[in-house]
C-alpha positions in Angstrom: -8.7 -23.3 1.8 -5.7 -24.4 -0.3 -2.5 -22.2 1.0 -1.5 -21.6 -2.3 -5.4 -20.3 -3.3 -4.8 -17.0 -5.1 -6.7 -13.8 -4.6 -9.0 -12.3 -7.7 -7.9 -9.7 -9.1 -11.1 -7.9 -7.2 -9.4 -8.8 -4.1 -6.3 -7.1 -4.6 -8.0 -4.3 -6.2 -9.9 -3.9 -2.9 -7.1 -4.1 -0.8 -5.7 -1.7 -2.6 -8.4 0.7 -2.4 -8.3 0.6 1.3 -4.8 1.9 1.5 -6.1 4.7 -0.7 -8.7 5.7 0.8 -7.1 5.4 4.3 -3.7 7.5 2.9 -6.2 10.2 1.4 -8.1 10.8 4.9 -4.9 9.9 6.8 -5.0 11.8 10.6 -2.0 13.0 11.7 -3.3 13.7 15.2 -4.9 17.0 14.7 -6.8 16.9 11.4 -7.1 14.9 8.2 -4.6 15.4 5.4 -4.7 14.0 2.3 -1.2 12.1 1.8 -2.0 10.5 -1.5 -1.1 13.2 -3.5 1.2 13.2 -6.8 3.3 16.3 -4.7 4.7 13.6 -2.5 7.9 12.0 -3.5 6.3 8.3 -2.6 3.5 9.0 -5.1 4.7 7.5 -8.1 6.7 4.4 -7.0 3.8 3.3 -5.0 1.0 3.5 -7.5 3.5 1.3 -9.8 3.9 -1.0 -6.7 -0.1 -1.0 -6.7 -0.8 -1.6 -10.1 1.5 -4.3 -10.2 -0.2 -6.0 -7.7 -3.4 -5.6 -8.8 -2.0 -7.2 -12.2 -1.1 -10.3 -10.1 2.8 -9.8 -8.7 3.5 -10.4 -5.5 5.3 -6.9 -4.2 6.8 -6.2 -1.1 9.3 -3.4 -0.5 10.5 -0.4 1.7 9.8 3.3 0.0 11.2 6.3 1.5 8.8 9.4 2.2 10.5 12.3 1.8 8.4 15.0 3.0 7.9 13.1 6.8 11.1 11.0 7.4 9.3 7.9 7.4 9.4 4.9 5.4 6.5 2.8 4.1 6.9 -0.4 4.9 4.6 -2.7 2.1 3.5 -6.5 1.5 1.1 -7.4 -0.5 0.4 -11.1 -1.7 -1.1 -12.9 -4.2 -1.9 -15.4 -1.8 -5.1 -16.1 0.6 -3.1 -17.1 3.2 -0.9 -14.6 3.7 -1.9 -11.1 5.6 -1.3 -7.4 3.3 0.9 -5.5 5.3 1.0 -1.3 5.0 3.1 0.7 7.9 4.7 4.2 8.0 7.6 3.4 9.9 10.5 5.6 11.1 14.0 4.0 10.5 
């Protein structure tokens, strides 16, 4: 594989997909809780994040969640070789 090989936009569309579907069934320990919600103050920057990506720009960023004190950590690239990266961190 070339290491400047470029994921389809299917690819990042998938990835993307994961990280919703693991924030919407997200388990805080006790139960499951849906934290990709438009009430939460990370909502919107996010899915603008997202769709860039999906439209084929390399994003990578810190966004501060309100709600918990934690920060989500994000990389995603456009390229093969490089590994998506999607924390809740405390800083």
């Amino acid at each position: 594989m070339n290491n400047y090989e470029i994921r389809s936009k299917k690819e990042r569309f998938d990835i993307v997909i994961d990280i919703v579907k693991k924030l919407k069934n997200f388990n805080n320990g006790t139960y499951d809780i849906n934290l990709y919600d438009d009430k939460y103050s990370f909502y919107k920057e996010l899915n603008d994040v997202m769709k860039e990506y999906i439209n084929g720009t390399n994003k990578n960023g810190i966004i501060h969640f309100v709600e918990i004190n934690k920060y989500i950590e994000y990389y995603f690239p456009i390229f093969k070789n490089e590994e998506p990266l999607f924390v809740l961190r405390f800083k």
